[in-house]
Structure formats: C-alpha cells, structure tokens
Steps between C-alpha positions, in 0.01 A plus 500: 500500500500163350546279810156714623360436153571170537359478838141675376431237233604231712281555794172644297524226218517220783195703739771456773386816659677724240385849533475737209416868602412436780221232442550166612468260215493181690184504736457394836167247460312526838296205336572203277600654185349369212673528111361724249235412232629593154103514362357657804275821401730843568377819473715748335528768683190695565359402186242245460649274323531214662700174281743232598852584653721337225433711199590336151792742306538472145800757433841294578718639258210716332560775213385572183147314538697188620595314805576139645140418470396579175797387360396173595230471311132578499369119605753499807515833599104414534498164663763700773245739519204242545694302791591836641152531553416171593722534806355785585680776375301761418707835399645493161752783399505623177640760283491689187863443495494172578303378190259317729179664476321183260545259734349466812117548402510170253673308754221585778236482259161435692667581885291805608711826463448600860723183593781659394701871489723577163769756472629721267751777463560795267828532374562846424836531484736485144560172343361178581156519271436723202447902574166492276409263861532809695226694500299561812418295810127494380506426137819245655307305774177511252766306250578208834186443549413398159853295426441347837131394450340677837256798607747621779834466645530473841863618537701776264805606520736757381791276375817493612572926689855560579474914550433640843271772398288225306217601642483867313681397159174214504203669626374568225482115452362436848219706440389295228515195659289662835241581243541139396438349848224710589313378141595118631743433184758470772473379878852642611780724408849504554898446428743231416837669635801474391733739735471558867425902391230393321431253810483756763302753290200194449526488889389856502284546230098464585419400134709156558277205594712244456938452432678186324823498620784280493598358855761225597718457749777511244497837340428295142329773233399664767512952573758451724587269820282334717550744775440788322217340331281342785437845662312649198273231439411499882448839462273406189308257685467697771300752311274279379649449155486124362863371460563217237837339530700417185807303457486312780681224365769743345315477147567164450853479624408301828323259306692211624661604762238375817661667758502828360120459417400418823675748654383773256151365583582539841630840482217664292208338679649579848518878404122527560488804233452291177183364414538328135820310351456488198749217336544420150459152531573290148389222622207321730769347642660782621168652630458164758834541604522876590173426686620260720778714610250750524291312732822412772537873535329529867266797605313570816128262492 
C-alpha cells in the first residue's frame, strides 16, 4: 500500500499522466498548451459570480477572532490586501472566526464593490467565539455585513461541517440563509468541509452552491488522501457546485519548498474540478511567486 501510495503522488503531483479514479490528470494537448492565468475571471459553479482564480485567504492559523493576518497588524494586513488587489486578485476570504471582517472595505476604499466577491462563514460549532455570537444565521449575517462595511455578501458559508448528516442537523440554518439570497443580502450559499462525510453529503445536497475544500497532492490538513479525495470534488463539480480549493500549499508548510509548490500547483489545476485556490498569502511577494508557477501550469488554448 505504500509503494502504490507512493506511486499516486508521484505521478499526479508531476502531471506525468498519473491517474486518480480513473481521470487522467495529465492531459493530452491536441494544441499548444498555454499556462494558466491566476487573475483570469472564473465562475463558480453555476452561480454568477464571476472573480479572479487566486482568491486572497485570511485564516492561516485562525481561532478565536485571530489569524496570521490580523496578527500582523492592521496597516500590513491592509497594504497585503491593497496589492492583492492591485494584481488582480479579486476574492477575499473572510471569517467571523478569523477576526477579519474590518479590513478589506478600508483597504479598497473607492474600488467599486462589484470589482470584487467577499466571503464569510458562520461558525456554529462550540468554542472558537463567544456563545452570546450564536444566535441565528439572519440576525448573524445582518451582524457581517455591518462589521465588514458592505450591503451584501457574495459568498456564505457554514464553517467548518465534519458530520455526515450535516445537512438535517443544519437546515434549519440553510433556510435562513435561502431567505437571505433570495432578499440579495447574500449572492451564494454553501460549506467549508472539514471531513470527506461531510464532503460527499455537499456533493449531494441541492442547497450547496459552492464547497472550500482542502486539496493537495500531499494529503496535508486535508479529509483524507488524495485519492479518496479527488473523486468527491469531481463529483461536486460535476453537479454544478462551485469548488474552492484550500490548502494548496499545505497551509503554509510548502512555503519554501519550490518543488513541492509547483507540483501542488500542478496537481490541483490539472484536476479540472477546482475553480478558486484560495492561498493565504502574507506577503505580495508570495502572491507574484505562486502566480508564476501558476502561469507554467499548461492547459489546452
């Protein structure tokens, strides 16, 4: 089992012509392939939103109203934000439990709001923000919009479902938020998992419009391997559902390793089921850089 473990990552993470249920990873280009364009306009899913590939993330190491990026400070965690956008990134990913919500309107002050999609996420489940933060997903998402400075949100998520029966122990929930979108507060609905139960149970539920999901060729914080993994979010985007990769860079931990990052690139892009990565970058730097690995990852013309 190892030696064929072994022999999965190594073919799908170098697009040698790795196969991974029964989907070849590497493809055949009948044409001159061209790379991919990290702040091309995607549409998620069969939603209408329509924003940049790369999506900003602001959650490494999040909990408690905290994470990577706030703890560096309101005046950088802004300027990141600003030459985010300047690039031409144009998701940001937030959360309650991130601590994140203040930022991103002051540091895109005066770009039209249409230019860009935010996310947020509910966290519902115990610990991680006060309980008097719990109420419902209407008096919740009315409380994001004002901390984060907007009329709508164009993505929300339920934050973080491990359970298989998710779906019927949140419905309740899901309700509220479809009365949401269909008022224009939200654009979107959907999950951030966190199991491959809760994975495969998003896959089959029509109220999902779109999935973040952790995907690398490594297994790193991810619902299981790679091989177990790739099948559900085919079957995801397969049904229409928008699929938002996370991790891709193993939260952090292939942060200077190049191979690895290319290779991860590689991997995730040459899946053709995931539509956003969203990366918490720390630094502009690091935003260049992932984008020019990005853009030697070939695709049909």
């Amino acid at each position: 089992m190892k030696i064929q473990r072994r022999e999965f990552l190594k073919r799908s993470a170098l697009g040698l012509g790795g196969v991974v249920a029964g989907v070849q990873l590497s493809r055949a280009a009948a044409t001159k392939p061209v790379g991919f364009d990290p702040y091309e306009p995607v549409i998620l899913g069969q939603s209408k939103l329509k924003f940049s590939r790369f999506c900003l993330g602001t959650g490494v190491h999040g909990g408690n109203r905290e994470s990577n990026a706030t703890r560096m400070g309101k005046e950088k965690f802004e300027a990141l934000i600003r030459g985010a956008h300047e690039r031409g990134i144009g998701w940001y990913d937030l959360a309650d439990l991130y601590g994140t919500h203040p930022y991103v309107m002051p540091a895109l002050k005066g770009i039209p709001r249409d230019r860009y999609g935010v996310i947020s996420k509910i966290w519902f489940r115990p610990g991680g923000i006060p309980d008097k933060d719990r109420p419902d997903a209407d008096v919740v998402i009315q409380r994001f919009l004002k901390e984060i400075g907007t009329d709508y949100l164009d993505l929300v998520l339920l934050h973080c479902v491990e359970s298989a029966t998710w779906p019927s122990e949140l419905r309740k929930q899901m309700d509220i938020m479809a009365g949401l979108k269909q008022k224009g507060l939200i654009r979107a609905h959907g999950v951030s998992c966190h199991s491959i139960v809760a994975l495969e149970a998003a896959a089959n539920e029509p109220w999902v419009d779109s999935v973040h999901t952790r995907i690398n060729p490594y297994g790193m914080s991810m619902d299981g391997p790679p091989e177990k993994v790739v099948p559900v979010l085919q079957k995801l985007h397969a049904a229409g559902k928008g699929v938002v990769g996370m991790k891709i860079i193993g939260e952090g931990r292939l942060r200077n390793d190049d191979e690895k990052r290319d290779a991860s690139a590689h991997f995730v892009l040459g899946l053709g089921c995931v539509d956003i990565l969203n990366i918490g970058f720390e630094k502009v730097e690091e935003i260049d850089d992932f984008a020019a690995r990005v853009r030697k990852v070939p695709r049909l013309a």
